[in-house]
MIZARO-826521 format. One record per residue (C-alpha): y, z, x; residue in one letter; residue number from 0. Coordinates in Angstrom, 1 decimal, decimal comma. Layout:
NODE       py       pz       px   rest    nr
NODE        Y        Z        X      A   NUM
...
# end
This chain:
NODE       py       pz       px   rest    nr
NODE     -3,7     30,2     35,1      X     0
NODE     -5,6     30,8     32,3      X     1
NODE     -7,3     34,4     32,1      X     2
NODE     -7,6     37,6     29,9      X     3
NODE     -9,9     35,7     26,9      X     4
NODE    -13,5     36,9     26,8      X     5
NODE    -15,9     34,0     27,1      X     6
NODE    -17,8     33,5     23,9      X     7
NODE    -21,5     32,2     25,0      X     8
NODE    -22,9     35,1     26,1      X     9
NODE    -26,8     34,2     26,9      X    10
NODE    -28,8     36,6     24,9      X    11
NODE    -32,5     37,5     26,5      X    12
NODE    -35,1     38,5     24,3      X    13
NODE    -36,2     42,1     24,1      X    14
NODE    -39,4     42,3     25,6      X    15
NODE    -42,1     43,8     23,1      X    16
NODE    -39,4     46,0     21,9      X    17
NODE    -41,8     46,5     18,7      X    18
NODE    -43,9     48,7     20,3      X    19
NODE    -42,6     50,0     23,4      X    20
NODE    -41,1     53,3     24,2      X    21
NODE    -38,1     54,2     25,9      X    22
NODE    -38,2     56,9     28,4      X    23
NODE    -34,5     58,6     29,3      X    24
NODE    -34,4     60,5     32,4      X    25
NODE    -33,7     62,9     32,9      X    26
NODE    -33,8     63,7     29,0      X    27
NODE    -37,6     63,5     28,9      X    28
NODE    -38,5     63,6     32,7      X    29
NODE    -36,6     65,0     34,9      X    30
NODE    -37,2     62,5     38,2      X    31
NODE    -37,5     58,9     37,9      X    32
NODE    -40,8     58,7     39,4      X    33
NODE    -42,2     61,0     36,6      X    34
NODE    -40,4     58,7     33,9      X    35
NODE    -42,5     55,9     35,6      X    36
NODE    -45,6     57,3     35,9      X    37
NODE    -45,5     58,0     31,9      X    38
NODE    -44,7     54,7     31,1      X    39
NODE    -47,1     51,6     29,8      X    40
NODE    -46,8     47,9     30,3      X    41
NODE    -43,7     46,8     28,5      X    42
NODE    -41,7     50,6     28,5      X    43
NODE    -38,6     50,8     29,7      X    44
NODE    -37,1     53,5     32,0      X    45
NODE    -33,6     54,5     31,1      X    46
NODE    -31,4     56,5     34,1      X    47
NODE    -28,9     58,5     33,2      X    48
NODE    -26,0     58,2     35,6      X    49
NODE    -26,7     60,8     39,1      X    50
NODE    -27,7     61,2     41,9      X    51
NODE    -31,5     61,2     42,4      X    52
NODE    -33,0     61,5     45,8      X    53
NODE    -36,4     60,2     45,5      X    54
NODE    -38,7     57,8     46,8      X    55
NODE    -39,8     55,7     43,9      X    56
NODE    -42,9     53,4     43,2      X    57
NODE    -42,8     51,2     40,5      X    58
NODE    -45,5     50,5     37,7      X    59
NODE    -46,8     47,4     36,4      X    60
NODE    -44,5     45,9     33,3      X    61
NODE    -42,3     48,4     33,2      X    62
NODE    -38,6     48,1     32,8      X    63
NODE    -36,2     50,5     34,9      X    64
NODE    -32,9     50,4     34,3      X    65
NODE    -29,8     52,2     35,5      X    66
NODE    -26,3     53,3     33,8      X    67
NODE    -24,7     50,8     36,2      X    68
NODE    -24,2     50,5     40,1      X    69
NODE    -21,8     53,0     40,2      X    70
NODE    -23,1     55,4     38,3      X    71
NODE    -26,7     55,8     39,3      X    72
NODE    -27,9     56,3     42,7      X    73
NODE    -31,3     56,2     44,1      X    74
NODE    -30,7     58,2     47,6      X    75
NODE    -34,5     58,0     49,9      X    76
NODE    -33,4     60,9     52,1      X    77
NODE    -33,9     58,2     54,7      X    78
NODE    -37,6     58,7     54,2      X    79
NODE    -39,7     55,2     53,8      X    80
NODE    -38,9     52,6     51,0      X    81
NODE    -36,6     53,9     48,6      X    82
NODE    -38,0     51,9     45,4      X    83
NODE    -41,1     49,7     46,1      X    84
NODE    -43,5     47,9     43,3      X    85
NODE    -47,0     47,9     45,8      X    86
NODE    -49,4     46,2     43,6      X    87
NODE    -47,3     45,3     40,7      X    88
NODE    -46,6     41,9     39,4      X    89
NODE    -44,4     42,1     36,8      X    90
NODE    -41,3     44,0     36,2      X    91
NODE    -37,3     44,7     36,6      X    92
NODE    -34,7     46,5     38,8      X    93
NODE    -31,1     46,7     37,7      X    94
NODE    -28,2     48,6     37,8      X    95
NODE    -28,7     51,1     40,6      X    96
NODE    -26,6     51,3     43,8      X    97
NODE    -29,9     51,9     46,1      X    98
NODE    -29,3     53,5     49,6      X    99
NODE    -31,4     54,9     52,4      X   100
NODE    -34,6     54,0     53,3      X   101
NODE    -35,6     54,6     56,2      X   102
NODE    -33,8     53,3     58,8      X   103
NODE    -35,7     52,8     62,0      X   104
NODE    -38,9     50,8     63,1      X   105
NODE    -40,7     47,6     61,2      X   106
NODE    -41,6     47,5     57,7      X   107
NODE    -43,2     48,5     55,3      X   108
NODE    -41,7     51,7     55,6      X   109
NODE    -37,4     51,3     55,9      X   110
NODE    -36,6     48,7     53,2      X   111
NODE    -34,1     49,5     49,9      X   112
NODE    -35,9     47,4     47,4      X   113
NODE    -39,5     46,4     48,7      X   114
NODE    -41,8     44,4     46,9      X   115
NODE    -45,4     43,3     47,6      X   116
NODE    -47,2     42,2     44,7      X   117
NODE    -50,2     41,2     46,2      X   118
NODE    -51,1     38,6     43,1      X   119
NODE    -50,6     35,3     42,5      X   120
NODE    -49,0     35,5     39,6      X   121
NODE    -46,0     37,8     37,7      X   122
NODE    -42,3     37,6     37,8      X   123
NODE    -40,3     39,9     39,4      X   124
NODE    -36,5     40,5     38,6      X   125
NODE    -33,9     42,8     40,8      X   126
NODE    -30,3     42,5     39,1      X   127
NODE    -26,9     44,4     39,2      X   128
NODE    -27,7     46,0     42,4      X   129
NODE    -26,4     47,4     45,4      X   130
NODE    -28,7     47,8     48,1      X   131
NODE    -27,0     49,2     51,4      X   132
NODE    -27,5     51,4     54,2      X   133
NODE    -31,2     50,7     54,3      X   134
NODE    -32,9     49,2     57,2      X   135
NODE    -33,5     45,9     55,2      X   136
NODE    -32,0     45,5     52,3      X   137
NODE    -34,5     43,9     49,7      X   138
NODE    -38,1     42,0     50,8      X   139
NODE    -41,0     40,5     49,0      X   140
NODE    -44,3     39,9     50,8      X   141
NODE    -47,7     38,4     49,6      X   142
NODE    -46,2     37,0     46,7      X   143
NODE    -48,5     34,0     46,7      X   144
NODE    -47,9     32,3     43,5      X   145
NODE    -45,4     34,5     41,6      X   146
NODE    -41,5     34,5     40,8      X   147
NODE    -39,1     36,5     41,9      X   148
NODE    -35,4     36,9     40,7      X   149
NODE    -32,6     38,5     43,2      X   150
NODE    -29,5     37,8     41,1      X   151
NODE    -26,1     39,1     41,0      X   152
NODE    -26,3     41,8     43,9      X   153
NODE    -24,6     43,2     46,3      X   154
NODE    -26,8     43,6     49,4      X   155
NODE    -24,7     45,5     52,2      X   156
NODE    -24,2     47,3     55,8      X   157
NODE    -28,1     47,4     56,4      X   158
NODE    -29,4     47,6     59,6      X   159
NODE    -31,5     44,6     60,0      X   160
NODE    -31,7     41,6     57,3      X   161
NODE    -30,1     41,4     53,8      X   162
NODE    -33,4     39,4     52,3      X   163
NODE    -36,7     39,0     53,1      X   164
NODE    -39,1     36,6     51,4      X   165
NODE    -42,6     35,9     52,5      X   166
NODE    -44,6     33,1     50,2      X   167
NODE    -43,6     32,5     46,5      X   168
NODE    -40,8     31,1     44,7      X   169
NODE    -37,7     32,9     45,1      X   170
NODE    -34,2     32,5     42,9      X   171
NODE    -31,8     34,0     45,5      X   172
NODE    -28,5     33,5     42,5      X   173
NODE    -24,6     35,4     42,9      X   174
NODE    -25,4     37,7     45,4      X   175
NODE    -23,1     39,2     47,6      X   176
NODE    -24,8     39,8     50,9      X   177
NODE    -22,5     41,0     54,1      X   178
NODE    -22,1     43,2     56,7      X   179
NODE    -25,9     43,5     57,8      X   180
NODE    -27,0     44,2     61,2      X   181
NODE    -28,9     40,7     61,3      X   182
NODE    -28,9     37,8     59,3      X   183
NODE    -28,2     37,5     55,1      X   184
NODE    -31,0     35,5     54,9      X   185
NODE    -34,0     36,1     57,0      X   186
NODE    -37,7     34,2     56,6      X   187
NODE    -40,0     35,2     59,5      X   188
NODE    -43,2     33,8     57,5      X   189
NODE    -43,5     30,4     56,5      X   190
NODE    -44,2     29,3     52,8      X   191
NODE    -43,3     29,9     49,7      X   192
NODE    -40,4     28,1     47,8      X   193
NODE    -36,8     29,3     47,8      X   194
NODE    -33,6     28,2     46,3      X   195
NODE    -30,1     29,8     47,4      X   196
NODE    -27,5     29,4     45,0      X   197
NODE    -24,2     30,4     44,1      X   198
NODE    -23,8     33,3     46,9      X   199
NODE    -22,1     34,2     49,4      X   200
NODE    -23,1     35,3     52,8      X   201
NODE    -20,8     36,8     55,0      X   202
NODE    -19,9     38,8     58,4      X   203
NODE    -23,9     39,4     58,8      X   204
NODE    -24,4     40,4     62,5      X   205
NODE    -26,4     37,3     63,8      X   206
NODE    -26,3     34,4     61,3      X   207
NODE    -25,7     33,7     57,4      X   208
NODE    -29,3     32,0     56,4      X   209
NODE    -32,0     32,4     59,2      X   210
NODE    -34,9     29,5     57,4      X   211
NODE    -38,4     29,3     59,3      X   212
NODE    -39,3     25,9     59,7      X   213
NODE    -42,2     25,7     57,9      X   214
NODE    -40,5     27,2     54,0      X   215
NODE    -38,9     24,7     51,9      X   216
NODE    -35,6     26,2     51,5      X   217
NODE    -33,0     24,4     48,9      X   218
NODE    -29,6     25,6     49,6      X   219
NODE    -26,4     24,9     47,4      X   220
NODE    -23,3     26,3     46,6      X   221
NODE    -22,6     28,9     48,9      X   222
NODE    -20,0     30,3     50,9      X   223
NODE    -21,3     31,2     54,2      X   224
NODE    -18,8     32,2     56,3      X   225
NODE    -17,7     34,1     59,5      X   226
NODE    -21,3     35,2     60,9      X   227
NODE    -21,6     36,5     64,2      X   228
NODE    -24,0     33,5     65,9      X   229
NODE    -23,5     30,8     62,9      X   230
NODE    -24,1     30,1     59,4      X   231
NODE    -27,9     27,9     59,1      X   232
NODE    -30,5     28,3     61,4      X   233
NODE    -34,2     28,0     61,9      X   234
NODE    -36,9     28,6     64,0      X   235
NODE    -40,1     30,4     65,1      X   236
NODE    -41,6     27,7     66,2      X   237
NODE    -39,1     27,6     69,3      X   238
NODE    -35,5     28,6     70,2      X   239
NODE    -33,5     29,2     67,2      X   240
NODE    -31,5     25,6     66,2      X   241
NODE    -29,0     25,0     63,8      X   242
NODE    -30,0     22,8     60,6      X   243
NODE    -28,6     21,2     57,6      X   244
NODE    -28,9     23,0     54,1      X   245
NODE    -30,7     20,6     51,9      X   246
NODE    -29,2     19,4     49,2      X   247
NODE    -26,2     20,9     51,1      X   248
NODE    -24,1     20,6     47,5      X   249
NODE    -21,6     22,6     47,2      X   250
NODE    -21,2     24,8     50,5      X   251
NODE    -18,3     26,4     51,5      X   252
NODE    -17,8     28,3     54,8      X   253
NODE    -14,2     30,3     54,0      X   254
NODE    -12,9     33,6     53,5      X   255
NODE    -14,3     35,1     50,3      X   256
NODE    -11,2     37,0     50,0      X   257
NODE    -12,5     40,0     48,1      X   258
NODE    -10,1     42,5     46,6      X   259
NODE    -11,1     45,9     48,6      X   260
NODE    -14,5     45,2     50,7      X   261
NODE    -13,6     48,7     52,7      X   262
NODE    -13,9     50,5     49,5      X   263
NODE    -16,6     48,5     48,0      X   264
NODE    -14,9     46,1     45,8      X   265
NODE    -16,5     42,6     45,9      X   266
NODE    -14,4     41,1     42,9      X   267
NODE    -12,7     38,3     44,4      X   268
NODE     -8,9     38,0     44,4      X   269
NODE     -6,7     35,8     41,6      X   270
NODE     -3,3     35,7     40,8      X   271
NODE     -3,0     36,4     37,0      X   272
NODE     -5,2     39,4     38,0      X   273
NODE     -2,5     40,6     40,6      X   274
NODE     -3,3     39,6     43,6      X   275
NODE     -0,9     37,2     45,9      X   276
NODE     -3,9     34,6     46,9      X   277
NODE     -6,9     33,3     44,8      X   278
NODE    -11,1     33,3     46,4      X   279
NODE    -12,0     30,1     47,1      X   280
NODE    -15,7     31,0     45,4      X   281
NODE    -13,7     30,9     42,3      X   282
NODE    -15,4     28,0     39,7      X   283
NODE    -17,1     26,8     43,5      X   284
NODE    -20,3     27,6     42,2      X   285
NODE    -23,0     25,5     40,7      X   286
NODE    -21,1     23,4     37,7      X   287
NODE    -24,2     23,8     35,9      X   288
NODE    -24,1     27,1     35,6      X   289
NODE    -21,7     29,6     33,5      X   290
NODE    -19,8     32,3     33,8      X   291
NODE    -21,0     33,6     30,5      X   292
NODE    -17,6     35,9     30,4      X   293
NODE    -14,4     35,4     31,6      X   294
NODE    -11,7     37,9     32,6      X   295
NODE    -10,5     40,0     35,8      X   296
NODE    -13,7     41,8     36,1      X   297
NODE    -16,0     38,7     35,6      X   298
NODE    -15,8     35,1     36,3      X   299
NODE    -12,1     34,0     37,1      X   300
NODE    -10,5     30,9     35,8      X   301
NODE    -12,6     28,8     34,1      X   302
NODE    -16,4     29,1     33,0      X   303
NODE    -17,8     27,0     35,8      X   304
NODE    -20,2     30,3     38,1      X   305
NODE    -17,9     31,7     40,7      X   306
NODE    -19,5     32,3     44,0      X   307
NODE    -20,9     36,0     44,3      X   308
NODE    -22,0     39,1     42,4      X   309
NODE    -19,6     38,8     39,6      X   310
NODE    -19,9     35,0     38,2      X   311
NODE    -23,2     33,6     36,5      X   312
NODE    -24,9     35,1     33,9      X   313
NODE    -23,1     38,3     34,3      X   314
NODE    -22,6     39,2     30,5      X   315
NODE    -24,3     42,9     31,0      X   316
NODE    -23,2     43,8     34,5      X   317
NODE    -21,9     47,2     34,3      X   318
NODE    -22,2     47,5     31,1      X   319
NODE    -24,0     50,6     29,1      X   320
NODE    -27,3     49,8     28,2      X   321
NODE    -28,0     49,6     24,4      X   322
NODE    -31,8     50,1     23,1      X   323
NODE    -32,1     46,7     21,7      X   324
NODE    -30,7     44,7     24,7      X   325
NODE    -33,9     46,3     26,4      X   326
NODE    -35,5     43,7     28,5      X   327
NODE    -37,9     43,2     30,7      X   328
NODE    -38,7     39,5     31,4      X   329
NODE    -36,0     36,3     30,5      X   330
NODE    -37,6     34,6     27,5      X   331
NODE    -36,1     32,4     24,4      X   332
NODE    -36,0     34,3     20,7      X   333
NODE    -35,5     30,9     19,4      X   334
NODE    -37,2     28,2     21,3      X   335
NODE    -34,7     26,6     21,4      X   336
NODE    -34,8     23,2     22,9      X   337
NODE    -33,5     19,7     22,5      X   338
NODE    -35,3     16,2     23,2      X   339
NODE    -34,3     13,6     25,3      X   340
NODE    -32,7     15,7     27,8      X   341
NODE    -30,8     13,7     29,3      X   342
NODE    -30,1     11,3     26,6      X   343
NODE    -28,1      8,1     26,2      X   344
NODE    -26,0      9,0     22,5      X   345
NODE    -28,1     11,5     20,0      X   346
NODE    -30,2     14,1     21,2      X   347
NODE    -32,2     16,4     19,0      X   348
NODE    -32,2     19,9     19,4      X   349
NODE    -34,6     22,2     18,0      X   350
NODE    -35,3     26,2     17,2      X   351
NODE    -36,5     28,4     15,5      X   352
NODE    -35,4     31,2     13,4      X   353
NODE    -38,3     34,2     12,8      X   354
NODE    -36,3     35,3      9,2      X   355
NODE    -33,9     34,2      7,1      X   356
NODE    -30,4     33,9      8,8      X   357
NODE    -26,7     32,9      9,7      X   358
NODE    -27,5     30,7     12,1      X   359
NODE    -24,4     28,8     14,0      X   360
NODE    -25,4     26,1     16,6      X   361
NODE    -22,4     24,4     18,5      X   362
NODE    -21,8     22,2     21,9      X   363
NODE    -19,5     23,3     24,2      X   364
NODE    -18,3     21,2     27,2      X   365
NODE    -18,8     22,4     31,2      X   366
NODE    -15,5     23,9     30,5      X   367
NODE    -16,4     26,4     27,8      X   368
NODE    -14,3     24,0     25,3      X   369
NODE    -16,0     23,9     21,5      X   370
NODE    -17,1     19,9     21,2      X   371
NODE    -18,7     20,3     18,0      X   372
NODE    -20,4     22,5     15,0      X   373
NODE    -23,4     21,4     14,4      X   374
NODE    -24,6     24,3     12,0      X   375
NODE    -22,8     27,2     10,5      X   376
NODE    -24,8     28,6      7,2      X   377
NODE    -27,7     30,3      6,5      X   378
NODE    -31,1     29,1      6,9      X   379
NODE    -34,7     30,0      6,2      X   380
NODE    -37,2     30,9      8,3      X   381
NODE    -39,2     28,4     10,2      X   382
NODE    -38,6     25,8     12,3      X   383
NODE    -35,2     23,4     11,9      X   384
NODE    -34,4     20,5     14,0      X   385
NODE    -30,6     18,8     14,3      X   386
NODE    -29,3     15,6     15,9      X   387
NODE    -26,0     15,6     17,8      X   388
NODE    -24,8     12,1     17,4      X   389
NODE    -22,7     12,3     21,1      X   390
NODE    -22,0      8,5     21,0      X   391
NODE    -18,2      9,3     20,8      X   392
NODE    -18,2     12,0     23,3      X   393
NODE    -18,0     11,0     27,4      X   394
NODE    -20,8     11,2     30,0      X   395
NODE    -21,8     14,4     31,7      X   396
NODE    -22,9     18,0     31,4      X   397
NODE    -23,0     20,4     27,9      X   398
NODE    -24,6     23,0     26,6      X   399
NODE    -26,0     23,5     23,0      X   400
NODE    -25,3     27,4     21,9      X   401
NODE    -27,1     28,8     19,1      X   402
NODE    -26,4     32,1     17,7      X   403
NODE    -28,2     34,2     15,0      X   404
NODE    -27,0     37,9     14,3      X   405
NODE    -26,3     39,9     17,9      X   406
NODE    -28,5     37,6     19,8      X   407
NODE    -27,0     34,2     21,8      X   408
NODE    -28,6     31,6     23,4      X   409
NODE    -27,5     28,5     25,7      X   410
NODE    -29,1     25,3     27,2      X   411
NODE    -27,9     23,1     29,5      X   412
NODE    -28,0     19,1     28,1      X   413
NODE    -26,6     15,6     30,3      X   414
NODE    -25,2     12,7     28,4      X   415
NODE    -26,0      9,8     30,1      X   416
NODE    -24,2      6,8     29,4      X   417
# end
């Protein structure tokens, strides 16, 4: 099998008012997180060094907190109420804490790990390279009327009650890992909202893998759910609980996920060239249009197609340390980049721009990470550029156009449609 090369498009985000922002290091210039919060302004980031730190934390509007990975930094509630919550707040982003201990008894508010309740119709909110465990639910967001929320590339474990919680909103539920709750992986009591399930997997929860109410549009693909006490999809609240159908239904898997060491905490999932005697069957099972931006025995397996789970997708700072200048706090483009038709029938135009002179080096890659073309390599001035592919020799189907300038990547998905 081919292994052990480091994927080359890495998807670059850009930082987020990094001009004039501040970045507060706890416990260098605070000594508790929540004091690091309530110094910062819209668009600061919070930096954690790794420890320890039993507090109950309430998050601030536009601000950035950031751990020193899962491992490393732990956010321990004493089992007293939420252990971080954003009450009020709209826009923000959670990553790279383990998060333990809410709370553990009674309804919520009051006993979730990560609890968010905006109460706005607008914002985006984004929880990422996170585990959230022995809480009494693992993450919610209420009252989110008209905003978007991110749960991506988590590992959402051994809670009492549900894994995830939405109520109203849209909701990107990505490469999670969410097993061994008390109740379901999925649970919507509310009604409403939007919410798409992708590229997870859902396993060994105590009543069933994705628990829909009947009245949320709920698009499900690419999953593994698998080996859930009462069964894998089911709805209700407006009656008995019944079994339903994921729509689209692409994709879904119900197998062993086969990870290395779940007793110990290990979700990577098993492959041969990485020493293990049997290979996951989430490997490269995930949504085809989406990458594994690195490759290797710690990030997606085998080829660049997203593995199922916390460790495929766009995974290319999970774990890592965090660096000033890869500071971000919402998902945006550097370079516009863009390309019109999408899809197109032989030449496409693609488009960016560059904010100073640069090297900039645009190229198409195929869905299997193979270089297709070059389609600039020099420096270039500042402004706006626009380049045709001429794909009238290449075959039908899905590519991605990769531009990058200096430290900072970018990729877009493309169809050729013949």
């Amino acid at each position: 099998m081919k292994k052990l090369i480091m994927y080359t498009i890495i998807l670059a985000l850009l930082p987020y008012s990094l001009a004039s922002s501040t970045v507060i290091n706890v416990p260098g210039d605070y000594p508790t997180i929540q004091q690091g919060i309530n110094a910062a302004s819209y668009g600061d980031t919070v930096l954690v060094a790794p420890g320890t730190y039993y507090e109950n934390v309430q998050m601030a509007e536009g601000v950035s907190l950031i751990g020193s990975g899962m491992e490393n930094t732990i956010i321990d509630g004493g089992g007293l109420n939420d252990v971080v919550k954003a009450i009020g707040i709209s826009n923000y982003l959670i990553e790279k804490f383990t998060v333990q201990n809410s709370q553990q008894g009674g309804n919520t508010p009051g006993n979730v790990g990560i609890f968010m309740n905006p109460s706005s119709s607008h914002g985006m909110k984004t929880v990422r390279y996170c585990r959230v465990r022995n809480n009494g639910h693992g993450v919610e967001i209420w009252n989110d009327f008209g905003g978007t929320a991110y749960v991506e590339n988590n590992i959402i474990e051994s809670n009492i009650y549900d894994g995830f919680d939405p109520y109203l909103g849209t909701v990107y539920l990505t490469n999670n890992v969410i097993v061994y709750n008390g109740r379901d992986g999925y649970h919507d009591w509310s009604g409403g909202g939007v919410i798409y399930i992708k590229n997870n997997i859902f396993a060994e929860n105590g009543r069933y893998g994705i628990f829909k109410h009947r009245d949320t549009p709920v698009f499900i693909s690419y999953n593994d759910v698998w080996n859930n006490a009462q069964g894998a999809y089911y709805e209700g609240y407006s009656g008995p609980p019944t079994p339903f159908n994921p729509n689209p239904g692409t994709g879904e898997i119900a197998a062993d996920p086969l990870f290395r060491d779940p007793a110990g905490g290990d979700f990577h999932l098993c492959e041969d060239s990485c020493g293990y005697l049997v290979d996951s069957p989430c490997i490269d099972a995930g949504d085809p249009g989406i990458l594994d931006i690195l490759l290797g025995c710690d990030w997606g397996l085998e080829y660049p197609v997203s593995d199922m789970g916390i460790y495929g997708g766009n995974n290319g700072d999970f774990q890592t340390g965090v660096e000033y200048d890869d500071i971000t706090l919402l998902p945006e483009s550097i370079f516009n980049l863009r390309c019109y038709p999408n899809p197109f029938n032989a030449a496409t135009t693609i488009s960016f721009t560059l904010p100073h002179e640069s090297h900039a080096n645009l190229a198409i890659y195929d869905i299997l990470g193979r270089r297709v073309e070059t389609l600039v390599n020099r420096i270039m001035p500042a402004g706006k550029h626009s380049i045709q592919w001429d794909a009238s020799g290449d075959v039908s189907g899905s590519y991605f156009y990769v531009i990058k300038v200096g430290g900072n990547i970018e990729a877009r998905k493309l169809v050729l449609l013949k």
